[in-house]
VMD Tcl script that draws the C-alpha trace (Angstrom):
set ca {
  {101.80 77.13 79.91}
  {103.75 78.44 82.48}
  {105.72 75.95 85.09}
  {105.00 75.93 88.88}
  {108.77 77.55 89.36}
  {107.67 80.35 87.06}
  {104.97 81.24 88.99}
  {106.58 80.96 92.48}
  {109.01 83.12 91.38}
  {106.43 85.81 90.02}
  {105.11 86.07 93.47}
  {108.56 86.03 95.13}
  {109.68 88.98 93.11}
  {106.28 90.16 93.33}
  {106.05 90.36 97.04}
  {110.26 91.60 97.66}
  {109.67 94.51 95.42}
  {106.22 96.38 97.04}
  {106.12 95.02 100.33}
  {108.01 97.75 101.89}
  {105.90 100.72 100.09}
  {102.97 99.89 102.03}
  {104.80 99.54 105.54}
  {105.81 102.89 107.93}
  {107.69 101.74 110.79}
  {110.93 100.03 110.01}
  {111.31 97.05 113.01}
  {107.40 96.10 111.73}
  {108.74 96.09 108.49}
  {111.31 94.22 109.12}
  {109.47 91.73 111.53}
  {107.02 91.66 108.51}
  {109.32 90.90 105.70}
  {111.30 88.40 108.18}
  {108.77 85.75 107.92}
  {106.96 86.90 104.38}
  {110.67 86.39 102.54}
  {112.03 83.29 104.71}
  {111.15 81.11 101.72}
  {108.18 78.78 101.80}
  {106.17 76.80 99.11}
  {104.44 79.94 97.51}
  {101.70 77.44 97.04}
  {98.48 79.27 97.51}
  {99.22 82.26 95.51}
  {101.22 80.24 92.92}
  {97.59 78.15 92.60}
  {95.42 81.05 92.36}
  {98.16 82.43 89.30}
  {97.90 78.90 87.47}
  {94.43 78.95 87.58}
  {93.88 82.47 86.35}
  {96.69 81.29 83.78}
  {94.43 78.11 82.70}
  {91.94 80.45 82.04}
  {93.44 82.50 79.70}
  {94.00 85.77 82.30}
  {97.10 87.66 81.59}
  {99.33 87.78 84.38}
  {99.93 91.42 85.02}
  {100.70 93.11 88.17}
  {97.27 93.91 89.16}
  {96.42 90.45 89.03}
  {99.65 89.23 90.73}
  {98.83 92.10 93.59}
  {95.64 90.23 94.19}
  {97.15 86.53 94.51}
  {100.24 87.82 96.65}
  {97.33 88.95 99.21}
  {96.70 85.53 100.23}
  {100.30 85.24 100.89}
  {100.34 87.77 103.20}
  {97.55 86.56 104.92}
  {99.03 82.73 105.26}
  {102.24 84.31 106.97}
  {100.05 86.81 109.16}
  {98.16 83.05 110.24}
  {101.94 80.92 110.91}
  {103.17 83.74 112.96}
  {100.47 84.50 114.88}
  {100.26 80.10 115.12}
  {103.52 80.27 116.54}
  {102.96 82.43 119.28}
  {103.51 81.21 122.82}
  {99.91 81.94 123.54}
  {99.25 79.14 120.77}
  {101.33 76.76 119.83}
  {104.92 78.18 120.92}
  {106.96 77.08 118.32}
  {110.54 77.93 118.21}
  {111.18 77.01 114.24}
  {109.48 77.88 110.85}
  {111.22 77.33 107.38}
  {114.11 76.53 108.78}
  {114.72 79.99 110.92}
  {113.69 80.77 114.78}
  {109.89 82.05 114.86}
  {109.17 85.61 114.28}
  {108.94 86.31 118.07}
  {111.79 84.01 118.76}
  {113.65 86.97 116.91}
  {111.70 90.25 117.67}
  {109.09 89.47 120.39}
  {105.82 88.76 121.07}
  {104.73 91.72 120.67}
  {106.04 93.05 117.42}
  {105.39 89.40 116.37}
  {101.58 90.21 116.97}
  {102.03 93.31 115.40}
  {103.45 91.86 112.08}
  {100.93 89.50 111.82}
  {98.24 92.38 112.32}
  {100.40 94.10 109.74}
  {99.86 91.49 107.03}
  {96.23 90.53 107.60}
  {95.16 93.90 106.70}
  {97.60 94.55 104.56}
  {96.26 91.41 102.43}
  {92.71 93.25 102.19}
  {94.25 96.11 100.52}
  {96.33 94.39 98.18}
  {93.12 92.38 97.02}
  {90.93 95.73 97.21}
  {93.50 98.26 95.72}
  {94.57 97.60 92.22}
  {93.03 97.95 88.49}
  {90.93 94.81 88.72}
  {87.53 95.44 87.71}
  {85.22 96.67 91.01}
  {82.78 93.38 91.01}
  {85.86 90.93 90.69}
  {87.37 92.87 93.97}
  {84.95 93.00 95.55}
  {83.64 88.98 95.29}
  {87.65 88.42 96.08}
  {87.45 90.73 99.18}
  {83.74 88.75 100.05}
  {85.30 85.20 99.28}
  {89.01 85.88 101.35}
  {87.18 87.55 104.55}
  {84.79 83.99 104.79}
  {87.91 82.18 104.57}
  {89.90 83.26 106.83}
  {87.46 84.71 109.44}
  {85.06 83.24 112.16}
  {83.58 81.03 109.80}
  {86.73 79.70 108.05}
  {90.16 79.50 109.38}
  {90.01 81.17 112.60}
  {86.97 78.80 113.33}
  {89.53 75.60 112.39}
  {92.04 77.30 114.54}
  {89.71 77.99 117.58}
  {88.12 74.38 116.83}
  {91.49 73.14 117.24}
  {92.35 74.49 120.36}
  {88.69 73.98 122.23}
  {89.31 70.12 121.60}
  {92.56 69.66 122.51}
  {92.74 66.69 125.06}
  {88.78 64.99 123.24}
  {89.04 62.82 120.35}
  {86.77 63.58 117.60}
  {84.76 61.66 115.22}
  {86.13 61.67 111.84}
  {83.30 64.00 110.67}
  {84.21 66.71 112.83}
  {88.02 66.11 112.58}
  {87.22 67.16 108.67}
  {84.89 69.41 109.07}
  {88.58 71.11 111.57}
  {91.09 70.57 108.87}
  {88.07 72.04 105.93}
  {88.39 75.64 108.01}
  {91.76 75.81 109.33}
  {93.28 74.89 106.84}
  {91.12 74.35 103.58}
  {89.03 77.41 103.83}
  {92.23 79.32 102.77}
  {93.41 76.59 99.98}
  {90.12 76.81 98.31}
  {89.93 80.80 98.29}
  {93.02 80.48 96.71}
  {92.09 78.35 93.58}
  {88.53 79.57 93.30}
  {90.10 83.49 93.26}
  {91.86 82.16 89.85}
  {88.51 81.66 88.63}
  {87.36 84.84 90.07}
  {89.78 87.14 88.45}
  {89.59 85.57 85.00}
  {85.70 86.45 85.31}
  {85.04 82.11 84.83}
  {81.61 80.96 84.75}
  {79.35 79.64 87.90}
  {79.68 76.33 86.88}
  {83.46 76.61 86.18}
  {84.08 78.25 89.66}
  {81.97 75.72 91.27}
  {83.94 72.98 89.95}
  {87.24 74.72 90.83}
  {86.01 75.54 94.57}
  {85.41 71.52 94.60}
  {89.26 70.76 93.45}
  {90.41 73.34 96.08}
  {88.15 72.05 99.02}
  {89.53 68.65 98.19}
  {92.86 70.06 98.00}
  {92.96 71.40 101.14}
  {91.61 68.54 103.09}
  {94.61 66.60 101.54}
  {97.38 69.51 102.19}
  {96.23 69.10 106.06}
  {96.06 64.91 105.91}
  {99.22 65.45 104.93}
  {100.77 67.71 107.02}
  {99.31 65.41 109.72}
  {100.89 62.82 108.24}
  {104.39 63.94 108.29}
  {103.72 65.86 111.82}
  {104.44 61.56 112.43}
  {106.88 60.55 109.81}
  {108.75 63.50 108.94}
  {111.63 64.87 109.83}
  {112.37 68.54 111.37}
  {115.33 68.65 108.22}
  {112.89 68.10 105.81}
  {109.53 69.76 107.28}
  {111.73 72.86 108.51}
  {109.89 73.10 112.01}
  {109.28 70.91 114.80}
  {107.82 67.55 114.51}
  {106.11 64.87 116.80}
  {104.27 67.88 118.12}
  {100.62 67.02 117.48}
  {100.68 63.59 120.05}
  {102.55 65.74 122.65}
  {99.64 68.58 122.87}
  {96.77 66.04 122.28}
  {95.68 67.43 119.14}
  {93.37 66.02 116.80}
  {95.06 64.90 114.06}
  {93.72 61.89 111.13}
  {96.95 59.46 112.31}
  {95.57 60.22 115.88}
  {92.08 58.69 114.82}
  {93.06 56.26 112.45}
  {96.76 55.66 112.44}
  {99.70 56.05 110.13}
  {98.20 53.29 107.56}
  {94.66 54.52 107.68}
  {95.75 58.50 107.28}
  {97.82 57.07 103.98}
  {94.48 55.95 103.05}
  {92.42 59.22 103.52}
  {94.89 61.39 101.75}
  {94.95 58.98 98.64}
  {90.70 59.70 98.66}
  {90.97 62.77 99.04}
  {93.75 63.16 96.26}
  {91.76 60.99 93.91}
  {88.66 63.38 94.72}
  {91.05 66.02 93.52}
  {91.77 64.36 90.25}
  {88.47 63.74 89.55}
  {87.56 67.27 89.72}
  {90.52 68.25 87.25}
  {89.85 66.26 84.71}
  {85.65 67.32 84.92}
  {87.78 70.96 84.13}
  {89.80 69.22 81.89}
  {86.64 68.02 80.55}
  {84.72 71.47 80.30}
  {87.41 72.58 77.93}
  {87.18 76.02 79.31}
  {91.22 76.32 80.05}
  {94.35 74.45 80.21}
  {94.31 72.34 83.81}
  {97.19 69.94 82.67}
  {99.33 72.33 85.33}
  {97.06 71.43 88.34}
  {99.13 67.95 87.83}
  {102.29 69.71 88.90}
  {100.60 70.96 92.45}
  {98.78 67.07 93.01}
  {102.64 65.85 92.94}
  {103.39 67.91 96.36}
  {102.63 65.16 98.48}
  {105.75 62.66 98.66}
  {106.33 60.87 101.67}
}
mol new
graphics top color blue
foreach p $ca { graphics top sphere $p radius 0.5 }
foreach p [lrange $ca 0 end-1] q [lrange $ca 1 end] { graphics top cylinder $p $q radius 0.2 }
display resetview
């Protein structure tokens, strides 16, 4: 079984090495590859690689083309997020935002850049047609009007109104979950897994997600700009709605140890199936420390 740094570094190599063949103007390229290769977590194409993994998929480069897609598409979402017509951040992973260093307006562009560029990578490779096509189907619901662009417009329509908790998940499920659970359900998808198996792994990822955004909630509050590598405190200033907003520091703590023991119950019913190796999925449950 392959570790999580294994995989990460698959997609890192992956993504430095054919990024440029697929990009004709060189300052979009290199507004492009300035936020693709300023580091990050890797996590949702490292998830949909350990999943394929589990299952038994060989790793080869058509499959790694299709899970660095969602990579792409992540960084065309935290640059366009960054914009000053949106959040107007100043820092990501540690570096000044992507039109802190080449604009707006190439900024725009390289986000524009890497959304499509995403489709192709998923569409244009040896995979067999029905698998690209259900991943192409499955990405464009998760990150379009009905997934993460719906969480993102969601989150700015109700800035200044507190939520009920129903519709603060049913925010933090699209903007940011839609995209987490694409991302282990496309493991499933490319190893050709069974309905039952994929419905079980869309479960783990939907549970996932909710927890990724509890968290990054979470540490929006008790975090540290050295340690989350962008600003911090943010979310009170701009009125957002956020879980610690709702239900406090103690009560968020709460919610993401539900939502992680959701999670866990979903791996072990894969564990359970004995369909593939899931022990891995441990690794990725271990991301949130605070």
């Amino acid at each position: 079984m392959m570790t999580i740094a294994e995989l990460k570094r698959l997609v890192d190599q992956y993504l430095a090495k054919h990024l440029a063949a697929d990009c004709d103007q060189a300052t979009l390229y290199s507004s492009m590859r300035y936020s693709l290769m300023a580091g990050g977590k890797r996590l949702r194409p490292t998830l949909t690689l350990a999943v394929a993994h589990a299952l038994g998929q060989e790793l080869d480069e058509n499959v790694q083309r299709a899970a660095c897609a969602v990579e792409l598409l992540h960084t065309y979402s935290l640059i366009h997020d960054d914009l000053p017509a949106m959040d107007n951040d100043d820092l990501r992973r540690f570096l000044p935002t992507n039109h802190r260093r080449f604009g707006a307006g190439m900024a725009t562009l390289a986000g524009d850049g890497l959304l499509t560029l995403a489709f192709q990578w998923v569409s244009e490779n040896d995979l067999p047609v029905e698998v690209r096509l259900k991943l192409v189907q499955l990405l464009s619901e998760a990150a379009g009007p009905a997934g993460m662009v719906a969480g993102q417009a969601m989150d700015i329509h109700y800035e200044g109104t507190q939520l009920p908790l129903a519709q603060l998940k049913k925010l933090h499920a699209k903007k940011t979950g839609a995209l987490l659970k694409y991302s282990v359900l496309a493991g499933g998808v490319i190893a050709q897994a069974s309905e039952q198996t994929c419905q079980l792994l869309g479960q783990f990822g939907a549970h996932y997600g909710l927890a990724f955004q509890i968290y990054d909630d979470l540490m929006d509050v008790i975090g540290s700009e050295a340690k989350m590598g962008k600003a911090v405190h943010k979310d009170a200033d701009e009125q957002k709605n956020t879980y610690p907003s709702l239900v406090g520091v103690e009560g968020t703590k709460k919610a993401l140890d539900q939502a992680l023991s959701a999670a866990r119950d979903d791996q072990q019913q894969l564990i359970a199936s004995g369909v593939g190796d899931f022990k891995l999925l441990d690794d990725f449950l271990a991301y949130f420390q605070y």
